[in-house]
Every structure is written in C-alpha cells, then in structure tokens.
N, C-alpha and C positions, 0 to 999 in steps of 0.2 A: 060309325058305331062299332065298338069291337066288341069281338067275341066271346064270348064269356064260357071258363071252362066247361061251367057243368053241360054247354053246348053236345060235349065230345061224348059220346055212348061208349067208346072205347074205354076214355078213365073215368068215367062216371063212378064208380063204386071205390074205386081204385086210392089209397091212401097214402098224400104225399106230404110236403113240406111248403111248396109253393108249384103255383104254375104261370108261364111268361112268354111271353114271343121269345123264341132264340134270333128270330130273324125276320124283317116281311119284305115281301115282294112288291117290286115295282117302286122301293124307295132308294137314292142314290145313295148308296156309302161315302164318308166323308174320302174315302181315296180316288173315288170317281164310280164306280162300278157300281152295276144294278143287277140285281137276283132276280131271275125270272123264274115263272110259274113252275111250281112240282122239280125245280133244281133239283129238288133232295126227295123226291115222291117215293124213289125207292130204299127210303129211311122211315117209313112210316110204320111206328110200333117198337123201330130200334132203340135199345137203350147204350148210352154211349157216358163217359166219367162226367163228372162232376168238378171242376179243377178252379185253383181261385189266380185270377189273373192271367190265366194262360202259363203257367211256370209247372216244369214238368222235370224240376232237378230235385225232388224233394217228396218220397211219398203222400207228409203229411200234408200238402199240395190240392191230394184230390180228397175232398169235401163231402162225397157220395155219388149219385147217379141223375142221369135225367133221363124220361122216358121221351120217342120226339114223337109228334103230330103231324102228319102232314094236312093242313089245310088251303083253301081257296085263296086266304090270303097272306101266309107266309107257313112258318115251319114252329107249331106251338109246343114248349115242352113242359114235361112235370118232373121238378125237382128234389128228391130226400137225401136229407143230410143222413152222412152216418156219426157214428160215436165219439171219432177222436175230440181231442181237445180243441182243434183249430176249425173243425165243423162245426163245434158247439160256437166257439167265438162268432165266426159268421152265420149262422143260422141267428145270432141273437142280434147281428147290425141289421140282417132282412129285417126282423119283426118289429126291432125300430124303425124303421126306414130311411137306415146310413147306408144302404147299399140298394140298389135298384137297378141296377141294368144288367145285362145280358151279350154272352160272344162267344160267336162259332168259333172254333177252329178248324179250316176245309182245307183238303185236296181233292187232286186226282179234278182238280176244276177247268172245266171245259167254258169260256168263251169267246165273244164275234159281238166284234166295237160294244167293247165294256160292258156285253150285257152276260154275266154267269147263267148257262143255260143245262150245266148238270157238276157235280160234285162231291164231294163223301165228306160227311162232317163227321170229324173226330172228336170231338168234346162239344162241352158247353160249358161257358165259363162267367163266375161271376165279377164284375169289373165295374173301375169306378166310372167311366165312359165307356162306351160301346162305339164301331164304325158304323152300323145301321141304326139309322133312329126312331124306329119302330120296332127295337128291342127291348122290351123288358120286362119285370117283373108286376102283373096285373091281380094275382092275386098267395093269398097267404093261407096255408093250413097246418097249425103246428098243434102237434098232439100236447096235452095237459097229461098229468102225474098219473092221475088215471086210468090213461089210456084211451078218453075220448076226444074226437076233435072237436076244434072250432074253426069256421069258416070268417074272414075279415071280408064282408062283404062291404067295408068304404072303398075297396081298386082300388090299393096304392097304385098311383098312377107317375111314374116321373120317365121324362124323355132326356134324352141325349140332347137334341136338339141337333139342325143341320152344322155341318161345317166343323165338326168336334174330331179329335186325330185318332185313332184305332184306339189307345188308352193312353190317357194321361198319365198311368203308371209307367215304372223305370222297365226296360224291357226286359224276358226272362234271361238267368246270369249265362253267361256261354262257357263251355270249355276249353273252346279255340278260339284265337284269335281269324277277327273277321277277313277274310281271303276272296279273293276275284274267282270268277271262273274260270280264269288260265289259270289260275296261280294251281287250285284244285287241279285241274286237268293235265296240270304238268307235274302232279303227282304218280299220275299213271304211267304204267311199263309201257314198253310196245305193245307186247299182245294186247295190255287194256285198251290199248287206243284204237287198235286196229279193231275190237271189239266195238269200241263208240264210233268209228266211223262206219262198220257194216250196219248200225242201229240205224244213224241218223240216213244211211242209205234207204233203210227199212222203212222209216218214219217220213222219206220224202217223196215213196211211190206211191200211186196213186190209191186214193182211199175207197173207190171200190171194189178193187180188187187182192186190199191187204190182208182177207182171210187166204185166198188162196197162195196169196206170196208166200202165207208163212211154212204152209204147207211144202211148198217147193222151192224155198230157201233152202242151199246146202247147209246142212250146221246152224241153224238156225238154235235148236235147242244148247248146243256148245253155246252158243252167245249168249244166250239168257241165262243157261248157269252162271258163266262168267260175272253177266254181271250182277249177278245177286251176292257175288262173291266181293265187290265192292264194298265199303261201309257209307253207309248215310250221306257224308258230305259228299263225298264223290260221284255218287247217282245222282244228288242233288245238282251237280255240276254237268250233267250227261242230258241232264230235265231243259236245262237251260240252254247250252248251246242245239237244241234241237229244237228249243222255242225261239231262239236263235234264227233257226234254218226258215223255220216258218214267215220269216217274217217279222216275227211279235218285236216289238221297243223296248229299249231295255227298262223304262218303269211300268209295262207292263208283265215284264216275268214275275212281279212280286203281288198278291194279294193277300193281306193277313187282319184279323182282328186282332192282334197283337204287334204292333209296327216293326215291320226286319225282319221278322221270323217265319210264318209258312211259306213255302213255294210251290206256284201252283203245276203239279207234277199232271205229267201224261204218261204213263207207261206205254212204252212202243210197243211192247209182246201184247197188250190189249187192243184186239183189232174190232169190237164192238162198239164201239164209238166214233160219231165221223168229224173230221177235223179240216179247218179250212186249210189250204198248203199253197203256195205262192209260186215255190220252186217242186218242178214234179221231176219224177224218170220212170219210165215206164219200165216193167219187168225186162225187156227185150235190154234195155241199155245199159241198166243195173247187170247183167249179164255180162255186154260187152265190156263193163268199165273190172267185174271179178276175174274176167276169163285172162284181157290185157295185163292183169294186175298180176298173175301166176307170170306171165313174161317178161314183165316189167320189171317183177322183184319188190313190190311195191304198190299197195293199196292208193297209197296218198299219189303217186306217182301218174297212177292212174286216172284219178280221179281229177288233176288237175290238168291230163292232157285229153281230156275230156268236157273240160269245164265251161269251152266255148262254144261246142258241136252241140252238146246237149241244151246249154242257156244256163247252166247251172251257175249263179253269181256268188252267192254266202261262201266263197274259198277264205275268208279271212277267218270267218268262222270257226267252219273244221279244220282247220290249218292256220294256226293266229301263228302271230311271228316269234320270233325267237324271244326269249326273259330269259335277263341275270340271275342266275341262280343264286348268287350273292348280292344282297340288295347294297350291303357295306362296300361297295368295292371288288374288282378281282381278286382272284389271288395271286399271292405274291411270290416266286420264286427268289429266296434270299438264303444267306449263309444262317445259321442257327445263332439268335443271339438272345439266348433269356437271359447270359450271365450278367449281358453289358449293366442291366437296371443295377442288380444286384450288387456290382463290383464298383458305379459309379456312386452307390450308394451309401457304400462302405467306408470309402474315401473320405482323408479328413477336409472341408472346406472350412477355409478362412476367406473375411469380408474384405481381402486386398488382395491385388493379382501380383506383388513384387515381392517373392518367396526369398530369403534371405535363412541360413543358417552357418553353425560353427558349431564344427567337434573336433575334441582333442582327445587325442591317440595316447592312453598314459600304461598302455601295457607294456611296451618297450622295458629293458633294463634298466637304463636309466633315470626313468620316471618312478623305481619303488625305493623304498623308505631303506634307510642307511643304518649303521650301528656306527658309533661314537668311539674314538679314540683319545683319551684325554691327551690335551698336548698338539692333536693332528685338527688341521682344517678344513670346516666342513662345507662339502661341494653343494654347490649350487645346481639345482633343475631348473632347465628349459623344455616347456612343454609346447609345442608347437599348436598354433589355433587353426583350424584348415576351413577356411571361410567362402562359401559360394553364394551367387544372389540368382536369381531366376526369375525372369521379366516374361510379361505374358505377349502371346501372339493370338493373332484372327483365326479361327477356325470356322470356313461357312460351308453354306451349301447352296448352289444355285438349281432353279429349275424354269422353264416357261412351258405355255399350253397354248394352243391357238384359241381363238375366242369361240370360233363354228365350231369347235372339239365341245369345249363347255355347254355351249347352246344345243349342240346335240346328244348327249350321253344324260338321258332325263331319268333310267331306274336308279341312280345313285348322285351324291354331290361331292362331284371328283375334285372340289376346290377342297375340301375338308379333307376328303382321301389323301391327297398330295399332300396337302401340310403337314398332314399324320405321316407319312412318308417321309417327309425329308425331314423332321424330328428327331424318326427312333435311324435313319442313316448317319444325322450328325454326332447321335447318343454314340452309337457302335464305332463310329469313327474315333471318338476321343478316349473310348476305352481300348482302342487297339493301340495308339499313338502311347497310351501311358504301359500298357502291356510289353507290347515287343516293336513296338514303333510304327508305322502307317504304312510299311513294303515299299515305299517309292522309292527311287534312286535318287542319289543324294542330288545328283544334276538335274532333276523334276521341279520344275516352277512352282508345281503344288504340293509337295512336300509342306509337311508339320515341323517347322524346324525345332530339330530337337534337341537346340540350345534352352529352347522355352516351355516344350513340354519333354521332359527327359524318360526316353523308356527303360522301366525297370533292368528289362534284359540288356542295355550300354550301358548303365552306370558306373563310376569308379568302381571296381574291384573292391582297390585300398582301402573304402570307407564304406560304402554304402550297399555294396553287396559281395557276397562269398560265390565264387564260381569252381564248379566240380565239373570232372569229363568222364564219359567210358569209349572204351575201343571203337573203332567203327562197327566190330562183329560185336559187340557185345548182346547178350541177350536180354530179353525182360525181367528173367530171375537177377541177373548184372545189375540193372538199371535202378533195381528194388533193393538190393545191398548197397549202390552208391547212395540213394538218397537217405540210406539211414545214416551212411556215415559221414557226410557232411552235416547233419543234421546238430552235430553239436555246435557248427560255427554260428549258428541264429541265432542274432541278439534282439531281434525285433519282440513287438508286444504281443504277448498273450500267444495262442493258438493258431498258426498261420494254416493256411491254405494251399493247396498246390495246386496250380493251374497248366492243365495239359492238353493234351489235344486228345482224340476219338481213338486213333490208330493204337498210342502209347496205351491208354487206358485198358482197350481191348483184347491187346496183348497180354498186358498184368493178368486180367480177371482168367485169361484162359490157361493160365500155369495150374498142371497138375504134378500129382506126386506118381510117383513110381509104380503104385496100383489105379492110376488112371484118373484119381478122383482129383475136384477141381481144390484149388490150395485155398481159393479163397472166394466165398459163397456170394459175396456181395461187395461193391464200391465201400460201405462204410465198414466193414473187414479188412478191408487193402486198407483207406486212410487211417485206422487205429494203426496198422504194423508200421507204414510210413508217417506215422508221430506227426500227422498233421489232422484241423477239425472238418475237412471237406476236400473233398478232389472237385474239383468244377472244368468240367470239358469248354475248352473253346476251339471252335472250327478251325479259325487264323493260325492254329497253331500247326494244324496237320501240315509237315513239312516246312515247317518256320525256320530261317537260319538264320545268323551272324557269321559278318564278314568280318572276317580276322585279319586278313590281309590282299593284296591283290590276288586274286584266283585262287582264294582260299577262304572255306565258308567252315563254320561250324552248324551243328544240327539242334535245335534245341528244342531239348525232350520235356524239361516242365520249371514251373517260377514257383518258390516254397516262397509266399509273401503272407502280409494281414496289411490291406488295403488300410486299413489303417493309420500304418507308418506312410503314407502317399497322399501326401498334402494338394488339394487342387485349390489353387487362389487365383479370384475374379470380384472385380469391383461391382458396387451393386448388389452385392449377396450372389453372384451368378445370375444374372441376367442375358439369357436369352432372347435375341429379337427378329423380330417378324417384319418383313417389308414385302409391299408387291404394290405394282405398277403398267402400265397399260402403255403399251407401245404402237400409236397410231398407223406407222408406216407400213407396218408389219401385221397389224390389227390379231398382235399377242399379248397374253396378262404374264408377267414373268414375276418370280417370288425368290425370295432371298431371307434364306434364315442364319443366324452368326450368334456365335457367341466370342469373348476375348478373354482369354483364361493360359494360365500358367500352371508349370505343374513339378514335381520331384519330391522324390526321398529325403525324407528330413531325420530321418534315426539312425545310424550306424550299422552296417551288418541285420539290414532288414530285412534282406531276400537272399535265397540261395537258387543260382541256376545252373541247372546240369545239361548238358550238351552231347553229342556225340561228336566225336574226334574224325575226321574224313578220313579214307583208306590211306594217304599217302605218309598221314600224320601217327596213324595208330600203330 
C-alpha cells in the first residue's frame, strides 16, 4: 500500500505541482545497487532543483524545484514547476501522463556490497525511465487560472519496472571528451600529485582515528586548499583512485541515475563518516614513510620502499606506469620539410615517365632576319635542335619492425605510424633529388641517378639554367644586388620563386641602414625587392654545394625557379606502392614503399642559381 501525500503534516497545506517517490528503499537499482533506510534522512525538508533528464548544460534545463521527505519507506518529494517555457511543456506531459518517473542525482555516496547507506542528493529529475523502480510520480496538483487547486485523486501510477537502464535518454552533452583516470591524473604537476598521494595516505589511515590525524597532519590545510584549487574532472579523478585504494572494482566507482555521469565522491578532508578500508597505515607509519620521503627526495620513493614492510599492495594505483603522451606516435626529430608538399605540388606531372624535349637557341647572330641585296644571294639558316629524353628510375624506401615490437607497443598503431613515415621521407627525398640532388656521392649504390631525375642546380647552364656567382667574402647586401642582376636572364613562366636555406635568409632580414634600422621588415619585403613571388626556406640547403671540379666545390646560396617549368613523369598517373611481408626466420614484418618516376627541365632558362665562389677561386 503506498503512501499517500496528504499522509505528510509537513506539506499538508503546502502548494505544489505534483508529488512522487524520488526514490524507495530496499528496491534493487537496475545497475545493481540498493538504498537503504534514512540514506538521505539528513535531507528531510531540503529543497534541491528540479532539472529534466538530468542535463545541466542549459539553464532552461531546470524545470523548478522539489521539496524532499524523508520517509519509512524511501525519500518522497514535492514538485513545482516554474514559469519558463520548457516547464510549461513538461508540466503539461505530467498532466497527461507522457511523463511519470523520477531520478535522483547523488553523491558524496557511501556504500558496503551494494547497499548505499548515506549520500547527498543533488536534484531530482524528471525522466523517461528511472534506475529505482519505485520511483515516481503518484500524484498531481496543478493550479487552474484562478488560482485554485485540484487534487487528481485517480494515482497516476506508472512503474519503471525491474531491469530498465538508468534512462533510456541520450546522456547529458559533455564538453570533454571521455578520458581514463590516468589520463586525468597525468594532467597533474608534481606538487598536485604529491598532494594526491598525501590524501590517499590520508584516506588509507585508519578510520578511527582520522579526526585526530587531521589535526596532526603537517600541512594538512595546504593540501586541501590545493586541492580545491583543482577543477571538477580532476578531483573526480583523485575520488577515484582512492576508491581505487579502497579496494572498490572498477564498475563500482560509478553510480548514477543518469548512466556515465555521477561519481560517487568521498571527500578525504570529511572525516565524519566511516568507511570500510582494506589497505590501512597507521599514523606511526604514515610518519616514517613522510619523514624517509624528506630523505629520499621523494614521496613516491617512499612510499614504494615501504610498500612491502607495511603490506601496502594498490602501488599500481598511486603510481600507474608510464602513458604516451602522444597517443599518434612519438615525436619525431627530422629536418623541416613543409616545403616538400608544396613544391611537389607545383610540379608539372605527365601520365608517362619518358620525358623527352627539344629547344632551339635562335638568339645567336645568325639565326635574325637578313636585309636583301638585289642581285646578291640569300644565305641560309641553320638553327640547331638540342634534343634530350629522360627515362625514369626506382626511388624506394625500405623499413622492418620485429613482430613482439608491434605486439607490444599497444597506446598507438605503430604499423600506420611507419607507413606515415616512410611516405612523407620518400616525398622529402624526391623533392631534394629534383632541388639540388640527394648529397650522396656519386660512387653511392644508393644514389638517385641523376641522369633520370635531374637536379635543378646540374642542369645545362647553356639551356636550361642561367648560373651567377659572388666572392667568397661577399656579403648579404652582395648577395641581394647579384640576384637582382641576374634576374633579367629568366626566361621561365610567370612569377618564380627562390629557394634558400635559413642561414641566407636570416642574414637578408637582419641588414640594416646606417641609423640602425632593419632595411627590410619582413620576408615578403625582401622577395618584392628580389622580383620573386616567395622565398621558401629549405633545411638541405644550409651549406649546400656543387662540385665543380676535383677538390673544388661551389657554395649555393639560392634556386630562382617556378616548379612549374619541372616536369615529373610516372606511369600510372604516379603511382605509389605499398608492400609488406612477414619474414618467418627472423619473425619480422618488413615494408617497402616505391615509386618510378623521372624527372627535368623542359623550358629554357628556367632557373637562375647563384653560388658562392670558394676562397681560392674569389
């Protein structure tokens, strides 16, 4: 038989909207758990919000208020709606009766083998399912225009029934994405941690004597400021590995009538409440493990050469092992290469790898137009054809992994990583081969031979590029007058580019004039003076050279090119390929990436490169 409001001499008089079990005692929650008697006894007469669904991103959310009851057989409350529009909506599915159930949301919950034997309820919530199923809405009293009531004495009566999940609603929206308790926990400085391991020290002494502990804790109050100074998730993460400590499983740290969301919190600075504890240390020990720790250099240090002497086991706990701070992979120590995308990008590709062109040189004397003498006869032009082909070569990249490497490195998936690896090295490799060539020596088995892909900076001279030099001493101001003056030999398309290295660049920018100030404010100031539409730094190039002759190098300071004019031809459209393979002897996975492409200047006087002259030569 339930009980019927008007039971209550408390709101007897009292004017609401409805009244319903928030919650009853002694029935099993669909997540396992059971309420026992007066849990919440010291909530009787509190009025706590009114919220729909348990969602708390949104003030129009909360609904109004509810006043709670503590009774004999659960926790009865009385609910009014207020004014807004979204209270009006739900106030009108109660009075239909499209809405009927009822949900706590508790912390600060204290229990011992699933039964909750005290807790602080923070709301009450209207929902389309409930976890208790002797919550809900038993009766109705909504004011008319008037201003008087009526009483729905038929008890809408409707139950959850057993076995129903916290709410069959979507849960409320989050702002962070879902994170571990390490992950939290390895958000924390040192001091914080050192703060969470004095707590959980706190929290594992013994619980009749934790008023006095607190009292004779050094700095006790330093650690509580601390950690209030925390935000939300992170305390939440301190609740847990102490629930942790305790013992508790990890699907018991979670209880919520909203599923995923409350956790049921114990503050350690509240020593009013007794709690069961598995693992103890007595005040005496907790002493010797602080006093060794001043020695030691070292809380955690301590505490783990303590770990067997005292019985103390949860070390995995307060000290979980190391996490990737990059779940993507390590990080990578490599040379700087954003340009390569860029610059391979630019590049003209054709759907055949056998580059094939012809230019003829008709600037000579003999190649212009003649004046006519009548009577005399008229000479003939030969204009010479100057004809190159350019056939493609293998360009790969090998790599292997042991297999127990793979099987063990489980916070990322280092097969993916790798492949992404040896990618963007085969990318950066083909754009230095078409740049200033691969560095290897010409007697290197692995060498790019640069019969097939030709680098800008060896090309003919005579045809395909214009080459300038300054002093060996020459200076930066030097370096900025030669490139303007070679600059009328480009014949290439449009707007070229000049490609330099860090060192050159940084020199430029730092020229000042005679009163100190800098000549030129920014990169895109320098390449308007140098009549090109970008300067793009590349690494490869800081101290780049051509060899001129045996034991004779030149120094090259920048390529005025438009990738443009730099034809890259591969069958397939450029087809890149992927192999890998498992080598049982050796029980390694080895991979193989390639591409077969060709590469060269197909427009005349496409690039200009300036060079420094060695001492001997200058």
């Amino acid at each position: 038989m339930r009980t019927n409001w008007k039971e209550s001499n408390k709101m007897a008089e009292t004017k609401f909207d409805f009244s319903g079990y928030a919650t009853k005692n002694g029935l099993k929650c669909s997540d396992g758990r059971t309420i026992l008697k007066d849990a919440f006894k010291h909530q009787d007469g509190q009025t706590v919000p009114l919220v729909w669904q348990h969602l708390h991103n949104e003030p129009s959310n909360v609904l109004g208020h509810a006043v709670l009851e503590n009774r004999e057989d659960g926790v009865y409350c009385y609910g009014t709606f207020n004014d807004t529009e979204t209270a009006k909506t739900a106030k009108e599915l109660v009075s239909h009766g499209d809405i009927s159930s009822l949900s706590i949301y508790a912390n600060q919950l204290q229990e011992k083998a699933k039964n909750v034997m005290h807790g602080a309820i923070r709301e009450v919530s209207l929902v389309l399912a409930g976890a208790n199923p002797g919550a809900w809405i038993d009766n109705l009293s909504f004011a008319h225009g008037d201003g008087t009531y009526t009483e729905d004495e038929t008890e809408v009566l409707y139950s959850c029934g057993e076995g129903l999940s916290h709410e069959d609603a979507a849960p409320p929206a989050k702002t962070k994405d879902e994170r571990t308790v390490a992950d939290v926990f390895d958000t924390l400085n040192e001091e914080q941690k050192t703060v969470v391991y004095a707590m959980i020290a706190q929290a594992l002494s013994e619980s009749d004597s934790a008023p006095s502990k607190v009292e004779h804790a050094d700095g006790i109050e330093v650690i509580q400021e601390m950690f209030n100074a925390l935000d939300e998730e992170q305390q939440v993460s301190v609740y847990e590995a102490i629930a942790h400590a305790f013992g508790d499983s990890e699907d018991s740290l979670k209880h919520s009538n909203n599923e995923g969301d409350s956790i049921m919190k114990k503050n350690v600075f509240d020593q009013t409440t007794e709690v069961v504890k598995k693992n103890v240390l007595t005040h005496d020990q907790l002493e010797t493990i602080v006093g060794d720790a001043q020695r030691l250099g070292s809380l955690r240090t301590s505490f783990l050469q303590h770990a067997t002497e005292y019985g103390f086991d949860p070390i995995d706990v307060l000290f979980p092992d190391a996490k990737y701070t990059n779940q993507n992979g390590p990080e990578v120590i490599k040379r700087e290469d954003s340009w390569v995308t860029t610059f391979l990008g630019e590049c003209t590709h054709t759907p055949f790898s056998r580059i094939k062109t012809a230019v003829a040189n008709i600037t000579a004397d003999e190649a212009r137009a003649k004046g006519y003498v009548t009577g005399s006869l008229k000479k003939e032009q030969i204009v010479p054809l100057l004809k190159r082909t350019t056939t493609p070569t293998t360009v790969y990249k090998k790599q292997k992994l042991d297999r127990d490497d793979i099987v063990d490195i489980t916070d990322f998936d280092v097969v993916i990583w790798l492949k992404s690896e040896m990618r963007g090295m085969l990318n950066e490799e083909l754009a230095r081969a078409i740049l200033v060539g691969d560095g290897r020596d010409a007697s290197d088995e692995d060498k790019i031979n640069e019969g097939n892909i030709r680098p800008i900076v060896t090309d003919n001279a005579d045809v395909y590029i214009h080459r300038g030099s300054v002093a060996f001493d020459a200076t930066a101001d030097d370096i900025i007058d030669e490139f303007i003056r070679i600059r009328k030999y480009y014949k290439g398309s449009g707007s070229p580019s000049l490609y330099t290295g860090t060192d050159l660049l940084t020199d430029m920018l730092l020229l000042k004039d005679t009163l100190g100030r800098r000549i030129y404010k920014d990169v895109t100031e320098l390449a308007s003076v140098l009549r090109v539409n970008k300067i793009v730094e590349v690494e490869v190039m800081n101290g780049a050279t051509r060899t001129v002759s045996e034991g004779v190098e030149n120094t090259i300071l920048g390529i005025v090119v438009n990738p443009k004019d730099y034809t890259i031809g591969a069958d397939k459209g450029g087809e890149v390929n992927m192999f890998d393979d498992f080598d049982i002897d050796y029980n390694q996975y080895k991979y193989l990436i390639e591409t077969r492409v060709s590469g060269a200047l197909t427009k005349p006087k496409s690039a200009l490169i300036l060079e420094r002259l060695p001492a001997e030569e200058a």
